[in-house]
N, C-alpha and C positions, 0 to 999 in steps of 0.2 A: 504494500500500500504506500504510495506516496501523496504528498500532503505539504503545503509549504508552511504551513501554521498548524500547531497543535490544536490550537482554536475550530479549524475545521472539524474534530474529531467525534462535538460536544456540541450538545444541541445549545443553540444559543442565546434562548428564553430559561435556562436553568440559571438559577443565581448559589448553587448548592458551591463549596469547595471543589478543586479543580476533583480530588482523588475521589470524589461521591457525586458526581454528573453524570445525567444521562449523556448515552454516545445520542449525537446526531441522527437521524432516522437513514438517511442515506450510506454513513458510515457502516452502522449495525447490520442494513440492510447487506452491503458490499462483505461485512464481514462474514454475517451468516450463508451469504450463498456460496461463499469463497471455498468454506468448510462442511458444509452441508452433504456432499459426498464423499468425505476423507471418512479412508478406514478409525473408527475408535479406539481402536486397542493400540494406539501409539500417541503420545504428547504431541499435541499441533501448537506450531510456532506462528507468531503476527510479525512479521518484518512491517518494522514502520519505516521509513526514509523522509527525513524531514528536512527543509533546506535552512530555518533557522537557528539559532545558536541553543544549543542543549546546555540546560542545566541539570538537575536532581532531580528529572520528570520522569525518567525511564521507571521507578517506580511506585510516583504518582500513576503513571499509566497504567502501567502493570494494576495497580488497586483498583483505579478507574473502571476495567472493563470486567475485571473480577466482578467487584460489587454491580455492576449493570446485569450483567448476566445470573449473579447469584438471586438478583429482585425480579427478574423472569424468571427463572425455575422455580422462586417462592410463587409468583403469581400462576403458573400453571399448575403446581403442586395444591393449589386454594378451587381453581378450577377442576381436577380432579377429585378433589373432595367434594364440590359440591354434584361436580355428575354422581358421583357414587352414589352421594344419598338422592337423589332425584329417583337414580334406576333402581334403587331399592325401593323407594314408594311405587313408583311404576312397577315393580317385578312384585309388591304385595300385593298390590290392586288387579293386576294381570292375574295371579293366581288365583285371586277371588275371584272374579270372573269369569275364568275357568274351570273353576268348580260350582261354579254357580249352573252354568252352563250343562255341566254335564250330570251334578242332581238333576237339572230340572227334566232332561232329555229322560232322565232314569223315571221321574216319576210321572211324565207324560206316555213315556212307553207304558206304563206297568197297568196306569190310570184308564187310557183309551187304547189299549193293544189295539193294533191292527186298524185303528183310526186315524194316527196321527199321521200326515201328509211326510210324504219322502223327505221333500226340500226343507221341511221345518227341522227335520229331526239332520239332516246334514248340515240346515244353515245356521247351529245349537253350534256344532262340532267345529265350523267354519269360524264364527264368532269366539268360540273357546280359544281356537289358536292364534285368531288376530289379535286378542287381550294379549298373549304372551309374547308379539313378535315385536313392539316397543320396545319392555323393558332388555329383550335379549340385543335386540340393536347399540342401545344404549352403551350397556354393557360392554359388548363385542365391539362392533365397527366405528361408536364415538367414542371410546375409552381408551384404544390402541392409540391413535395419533396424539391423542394430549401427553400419554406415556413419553411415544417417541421425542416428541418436542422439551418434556421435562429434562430427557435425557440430554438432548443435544447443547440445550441451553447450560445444565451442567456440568457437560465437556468445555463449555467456551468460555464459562467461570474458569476454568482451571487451564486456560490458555497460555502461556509465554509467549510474554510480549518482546519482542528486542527493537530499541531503538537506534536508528542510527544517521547521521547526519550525512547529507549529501551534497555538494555542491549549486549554488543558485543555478537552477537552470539559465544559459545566455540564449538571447533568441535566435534561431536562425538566419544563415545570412539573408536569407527570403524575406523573414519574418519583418529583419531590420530595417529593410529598405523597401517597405511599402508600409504609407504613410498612416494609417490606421484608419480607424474610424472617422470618420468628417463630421465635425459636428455644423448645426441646421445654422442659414446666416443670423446673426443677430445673435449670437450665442457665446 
């Protein structure tokens, strides 16, 4: 990552101390997709390159992106917990429902044998399984990705940061010898 100012790094309506700011949206952004396919099971490193004068930032920064990422893995881990308890009221309510369902199948069979219409006594068994196919979603297919996301955001808490100072970039000879921008007359 290159950056001419550390200032870029930090979103720039936070008024918090440098070492407890959030990153910039587009930084976090750049960061997470950077890593977001890197194997886990190895330390991932942040090469910073910055073109002004370093001081005792390298572990300001370092704390910086720790604590940013450790307050998203708290807020996902908060997220987690509240799906849980939702898909457990939804998973108690679904089984009641399903047992309600199939009492009542039981006591409509027993009550009107051989009266009770086909479709009602399938559409008892139908409704039974739609009550339970909520909570299991819940459960299953939105419970996995908040997981994964806990995780990763946990990986990028525990990131190494290395900083390192690079030369002001000089503009190209292209760049120098045309005139720039023009601004409007009267201006």
């Amino acid at each position: 990552m290159h950056v001419r100012s550390l200032e870029q790094l930090f979103n720039s309506l936070d008024p918090s101390p440098f070492w407890d700011r959030h990153l910039d949206r587009e930084a976090a952004t750049f960061i997470e997709e950077e890593f977001s396919d890197r194997p886990r099971d190895r330390a991932w490193l942040l090469n910073v390159s910055i073109a002004e004068q370093l001081d005792d930032t390298q572990s300001d920064l370092q704390e910086a992106v720790k604590r940013y990422y450790l307050r998203l893995t708290d807020s996902v881990r908060h997220q987690v917990r509240e799906q849980l308890r939702v898909a457990r009221i939804s998973l108690a309510l679904g089984i009641g429902v399903f047992l309600a369902c199939m009492v009542g199948r039981e006591l409509l069979d027993g009550e009107v044998a051989g009266r009770l219409p086909r479709a009602l006594d399938e559409g008892l068994i139908v409704l039974a399984w739609i009550a339970l196919w909520l909570p299991i979603e819940q459960l299953v297919s939105d419970l996995v990705p908040l997981l994964r996301q806990r995780s990763f955001y946990g990986h990028l808490a525990r990131i190494r940061v290395h900083l390192r100072r690079t030369p002001a970039v000089l503009p190209t000879p292209r760049e120098a010898a045309s005139p720039g921008p023009i601004a409007p007359d009267g201006a």
